[in-house]
Each structure stands twice: as structure tokens, then as C-alpha cells.
Backbone bond lengths (Angstrom), bond angles and torsions (degrees), N, CA, C in turn:
res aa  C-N    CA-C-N  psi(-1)  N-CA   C-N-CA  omega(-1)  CA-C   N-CA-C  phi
1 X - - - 1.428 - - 1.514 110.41 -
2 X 0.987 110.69 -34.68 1.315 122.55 -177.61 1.836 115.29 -64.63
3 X 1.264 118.21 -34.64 1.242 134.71 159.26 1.214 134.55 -35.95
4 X 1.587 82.08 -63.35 1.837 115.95 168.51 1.630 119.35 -58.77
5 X 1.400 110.38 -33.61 1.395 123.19 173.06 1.438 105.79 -75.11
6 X 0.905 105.88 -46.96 2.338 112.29 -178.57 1.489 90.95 -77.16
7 X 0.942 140.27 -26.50 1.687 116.18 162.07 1.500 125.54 -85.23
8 X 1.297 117.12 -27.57 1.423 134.30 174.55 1.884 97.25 -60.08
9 X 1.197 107.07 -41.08 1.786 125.35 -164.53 1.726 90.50 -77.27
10 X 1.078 121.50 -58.70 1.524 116.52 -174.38 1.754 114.11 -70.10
11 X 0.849 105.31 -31.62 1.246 117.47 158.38 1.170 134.13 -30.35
12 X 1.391 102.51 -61.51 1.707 138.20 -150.55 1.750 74.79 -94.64
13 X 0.916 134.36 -88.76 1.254 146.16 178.50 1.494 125.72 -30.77
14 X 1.325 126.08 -24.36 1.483 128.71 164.78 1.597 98.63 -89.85
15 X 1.395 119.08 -39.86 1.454 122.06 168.49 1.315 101.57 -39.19
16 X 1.260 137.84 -84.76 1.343 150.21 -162.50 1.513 115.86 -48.30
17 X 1.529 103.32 -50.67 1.641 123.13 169.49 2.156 88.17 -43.33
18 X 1.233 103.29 -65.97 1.717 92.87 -136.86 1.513 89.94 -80.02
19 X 1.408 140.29 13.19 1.131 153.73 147.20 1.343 132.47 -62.50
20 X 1.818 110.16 -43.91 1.300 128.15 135.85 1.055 132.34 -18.62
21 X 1.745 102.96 -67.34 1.459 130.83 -149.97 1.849 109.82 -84.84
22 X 1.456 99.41 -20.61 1.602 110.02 -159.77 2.003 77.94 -108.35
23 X 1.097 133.56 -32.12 1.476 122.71 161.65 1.453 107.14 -56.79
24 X 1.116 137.54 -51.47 1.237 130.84 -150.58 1.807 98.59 -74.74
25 X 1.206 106.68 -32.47 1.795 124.82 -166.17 1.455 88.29 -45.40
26 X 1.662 86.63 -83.38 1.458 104.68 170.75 1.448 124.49 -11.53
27 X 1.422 118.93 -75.04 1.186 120.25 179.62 1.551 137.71 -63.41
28 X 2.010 96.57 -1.44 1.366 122.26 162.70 1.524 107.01 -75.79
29 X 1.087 105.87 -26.77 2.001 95.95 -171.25 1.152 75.26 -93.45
30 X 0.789 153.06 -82.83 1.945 143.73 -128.58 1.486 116.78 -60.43
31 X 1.442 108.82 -23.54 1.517 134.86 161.32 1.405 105.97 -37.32
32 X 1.753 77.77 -65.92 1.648 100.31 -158.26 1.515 107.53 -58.75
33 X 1.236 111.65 -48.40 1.205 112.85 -161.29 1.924 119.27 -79.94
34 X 1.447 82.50 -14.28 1.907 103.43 153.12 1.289 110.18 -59.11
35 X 0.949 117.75 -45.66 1.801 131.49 -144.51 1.798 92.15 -104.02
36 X 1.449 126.90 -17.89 1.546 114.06 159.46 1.341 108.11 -101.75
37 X 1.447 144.93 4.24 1.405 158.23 134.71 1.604 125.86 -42.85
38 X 1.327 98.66 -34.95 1.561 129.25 -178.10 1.799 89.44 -81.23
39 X 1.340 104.85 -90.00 1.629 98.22 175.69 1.041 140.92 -22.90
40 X 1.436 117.34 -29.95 0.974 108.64 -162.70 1.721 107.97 -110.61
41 X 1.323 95.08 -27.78 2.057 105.61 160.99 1.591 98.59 -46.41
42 X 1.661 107.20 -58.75 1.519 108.33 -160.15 1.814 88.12 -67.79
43 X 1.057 161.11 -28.77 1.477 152.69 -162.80 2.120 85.92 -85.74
44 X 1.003 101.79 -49.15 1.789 91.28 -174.25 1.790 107.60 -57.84
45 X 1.476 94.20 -47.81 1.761 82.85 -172.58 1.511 102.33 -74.06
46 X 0.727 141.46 -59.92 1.668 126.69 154.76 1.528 120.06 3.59
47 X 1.281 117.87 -60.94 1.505 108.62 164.06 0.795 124.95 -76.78
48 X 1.619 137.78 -19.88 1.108 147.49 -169.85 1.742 101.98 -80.41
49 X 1.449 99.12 -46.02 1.850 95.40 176.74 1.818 113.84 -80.81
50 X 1.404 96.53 -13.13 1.601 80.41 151.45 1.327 133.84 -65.90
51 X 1.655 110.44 -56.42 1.233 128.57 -159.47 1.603 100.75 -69.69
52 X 1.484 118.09 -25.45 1.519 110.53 152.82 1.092 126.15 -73.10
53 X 1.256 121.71 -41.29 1.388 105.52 173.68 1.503 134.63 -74.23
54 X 1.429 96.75 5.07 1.692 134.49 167.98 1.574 108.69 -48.83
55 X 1.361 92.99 -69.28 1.531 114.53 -165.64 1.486 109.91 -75.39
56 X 1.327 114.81 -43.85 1.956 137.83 175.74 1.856 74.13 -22.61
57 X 1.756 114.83 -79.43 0.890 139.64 -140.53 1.694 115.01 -58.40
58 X 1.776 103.36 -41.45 1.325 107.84 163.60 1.408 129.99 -66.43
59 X 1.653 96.35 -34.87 1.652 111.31 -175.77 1.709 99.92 -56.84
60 X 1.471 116.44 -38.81 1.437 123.30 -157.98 1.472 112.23 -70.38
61 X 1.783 94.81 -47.24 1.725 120.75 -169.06 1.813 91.69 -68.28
62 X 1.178 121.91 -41.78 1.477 128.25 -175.00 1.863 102.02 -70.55
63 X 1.097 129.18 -42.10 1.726 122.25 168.96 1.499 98.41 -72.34
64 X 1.046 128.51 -82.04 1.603 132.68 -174.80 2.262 106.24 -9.37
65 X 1.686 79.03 -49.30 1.492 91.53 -171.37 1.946 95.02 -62.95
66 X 1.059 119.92 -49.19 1.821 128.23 -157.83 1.591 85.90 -66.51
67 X 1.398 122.36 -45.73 1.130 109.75 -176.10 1.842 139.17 -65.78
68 X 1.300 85.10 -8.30 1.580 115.36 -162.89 1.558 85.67 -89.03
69 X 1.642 113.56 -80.95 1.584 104.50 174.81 1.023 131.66 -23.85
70 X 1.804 121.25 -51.06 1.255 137.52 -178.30 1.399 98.28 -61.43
71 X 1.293 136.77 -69.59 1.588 131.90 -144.51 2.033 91.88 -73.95
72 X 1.773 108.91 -34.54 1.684 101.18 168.54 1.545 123.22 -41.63
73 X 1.781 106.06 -56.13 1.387 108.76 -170.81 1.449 116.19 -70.45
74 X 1.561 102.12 -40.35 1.318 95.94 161.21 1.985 134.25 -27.43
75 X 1.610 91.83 -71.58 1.208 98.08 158.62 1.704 146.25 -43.04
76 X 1.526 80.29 -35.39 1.632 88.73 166.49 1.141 120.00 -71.44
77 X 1.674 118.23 -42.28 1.795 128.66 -172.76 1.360 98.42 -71.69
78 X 1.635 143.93 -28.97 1.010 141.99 -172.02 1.816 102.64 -82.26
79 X 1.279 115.00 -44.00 1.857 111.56 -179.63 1.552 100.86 -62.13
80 X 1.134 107.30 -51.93 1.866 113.61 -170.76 1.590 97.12 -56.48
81 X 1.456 139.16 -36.65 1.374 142.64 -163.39 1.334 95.26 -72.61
82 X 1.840 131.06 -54.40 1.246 153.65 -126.81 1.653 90.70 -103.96
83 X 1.557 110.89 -20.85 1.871 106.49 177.93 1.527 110.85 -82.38
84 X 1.276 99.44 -45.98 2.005 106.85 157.54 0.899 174.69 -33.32
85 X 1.867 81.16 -48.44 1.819 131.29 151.42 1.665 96.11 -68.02
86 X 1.111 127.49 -67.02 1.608 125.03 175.89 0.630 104.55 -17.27
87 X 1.912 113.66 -79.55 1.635 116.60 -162.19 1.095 119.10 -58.35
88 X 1.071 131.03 -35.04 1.691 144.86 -171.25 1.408 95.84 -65.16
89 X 1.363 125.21 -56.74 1.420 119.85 -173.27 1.107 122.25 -71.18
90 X 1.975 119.93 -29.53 1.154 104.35 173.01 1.735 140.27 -75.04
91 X 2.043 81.90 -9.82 1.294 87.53 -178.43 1.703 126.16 -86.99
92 X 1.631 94.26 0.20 1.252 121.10 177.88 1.892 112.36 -66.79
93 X 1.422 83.01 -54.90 1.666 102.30 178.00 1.781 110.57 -55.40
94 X 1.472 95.59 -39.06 1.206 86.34 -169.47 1.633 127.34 -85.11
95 X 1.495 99.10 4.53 1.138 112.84 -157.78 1.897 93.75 -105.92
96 X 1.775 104.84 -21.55 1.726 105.99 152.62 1.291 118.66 -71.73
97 X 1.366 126.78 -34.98 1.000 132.36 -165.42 1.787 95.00 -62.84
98 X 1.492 123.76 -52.70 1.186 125.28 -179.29 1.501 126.02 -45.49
99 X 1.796 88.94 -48.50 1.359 96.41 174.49 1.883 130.01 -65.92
100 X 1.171 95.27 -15.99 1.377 110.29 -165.14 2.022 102.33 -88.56
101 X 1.484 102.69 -39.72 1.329 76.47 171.02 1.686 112.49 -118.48
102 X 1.231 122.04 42.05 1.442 135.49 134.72 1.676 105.18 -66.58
103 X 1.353 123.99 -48.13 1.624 117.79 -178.39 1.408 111.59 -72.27
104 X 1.569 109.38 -21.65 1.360 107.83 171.66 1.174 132.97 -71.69
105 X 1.541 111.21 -15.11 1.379 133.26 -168.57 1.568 109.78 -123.68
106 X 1.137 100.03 12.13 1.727 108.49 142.03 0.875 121.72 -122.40
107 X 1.315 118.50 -4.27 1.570 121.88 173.57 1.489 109.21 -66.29
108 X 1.374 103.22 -56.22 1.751 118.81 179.14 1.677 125.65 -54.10
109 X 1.643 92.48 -43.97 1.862 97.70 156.52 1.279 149.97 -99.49
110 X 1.795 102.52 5.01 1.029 114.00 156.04 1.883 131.05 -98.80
111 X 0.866 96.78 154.84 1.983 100.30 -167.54 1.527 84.99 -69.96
112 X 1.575 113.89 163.10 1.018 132.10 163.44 1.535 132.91 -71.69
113 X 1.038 161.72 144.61 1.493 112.45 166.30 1.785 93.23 -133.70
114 X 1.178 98.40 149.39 1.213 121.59 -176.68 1.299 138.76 -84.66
């Protein structure tokens, strides 16, 4: 009887072993197949942070551009302002210039007085 029990025992025990062993297998593919699940999320967000950083790039190149127009027209409304200001000033000047030798030309024909 005793025999029968040490074989029942080895038994029970390689049973269990290859029960182990066929769990552990198992839990090698399921790894695995975690671990190509993983890849392939990380391969999606990968395009996904391209295709944002896609747009970052258009959104940017598209202001850069608004800003470019803007600082142009600017420039333009400021030269067109600066042709105006000229005229305005020269006609300012010239309108001292008038005055200045109208005083000169009473200076010369009028007496001094003392």
C-alpha cells in the first residue's frame, strides 16, 4: 500500500508540475500578445502625434503668414501716412519761409526806431 501511495504522490506531483508548466506557456503568449498590443497603441499614437504635429505646423505657417500681411499693410498705411506728413510739413515750412521774408521785407523798408 505504501507503494501505491509513492506512486499516487509522484503522480499527483508531475500532474501538477506539467500543470504549472503548460500555465506558465500560456502566460508566455499572453505576454506576448500584450507586448504586440503595446506596439501597436504605441505605432497608433505615433501617427496620431504626427498628424498633430502636422497641423501645430500648418496652424503656425497659417498665423506666421496673417502676421506677415499684417506687419506688410501696416507698412504700407505707415509709407502712405509718411507721404502726407511730407506734404503737410513742407507746406508748413513753406508757409515760414513766406512769413520770414515778408518780415524781411519790412524790415528793409521800414525805419528803425530807436
Amino acid at each position: 500500500m505504501g507503494e501505491s501511495q509513492s506512486r499516487y504522490s509522484i503522480v499527483e506531483r508531475l500532474t501538477q508540475t506539467k500543470l504549472e508548466i503548460m500555465t506558465k506557456k500560456s502566460d508566455l503568449k499572453e505576454e506576448l500578445r500584450h507586448k504586440q498590443q503595446k506596439v501597436e497603441e504605441i505605432k497608433k499614437d505615433l501617427l496620431n502625434w504626427n498628424k498633430d504635429i502636422e497641423e501645430d505646423v500648418k496652424r503656425e505657417c497659417r498665423n506666421k503668414e496673417r502676421e506677415v500681411e499684417k506687419a506688410v499693410q501696416e507698412f504700407e498705411n505707415t509709407q502712405e501716412r509718411l507721404s502726407e506728413k511730407e506734404k503737410v510739413y513742407d507746406q508748413k515750412i513753406g508757409a515760414i519761409d513766406n512769413a520770414l521774408k515778408s518780415i524781411e521785407e519790412i524790415s528793409k523798408t521800414s525805419p528803425t526806431i530807436s
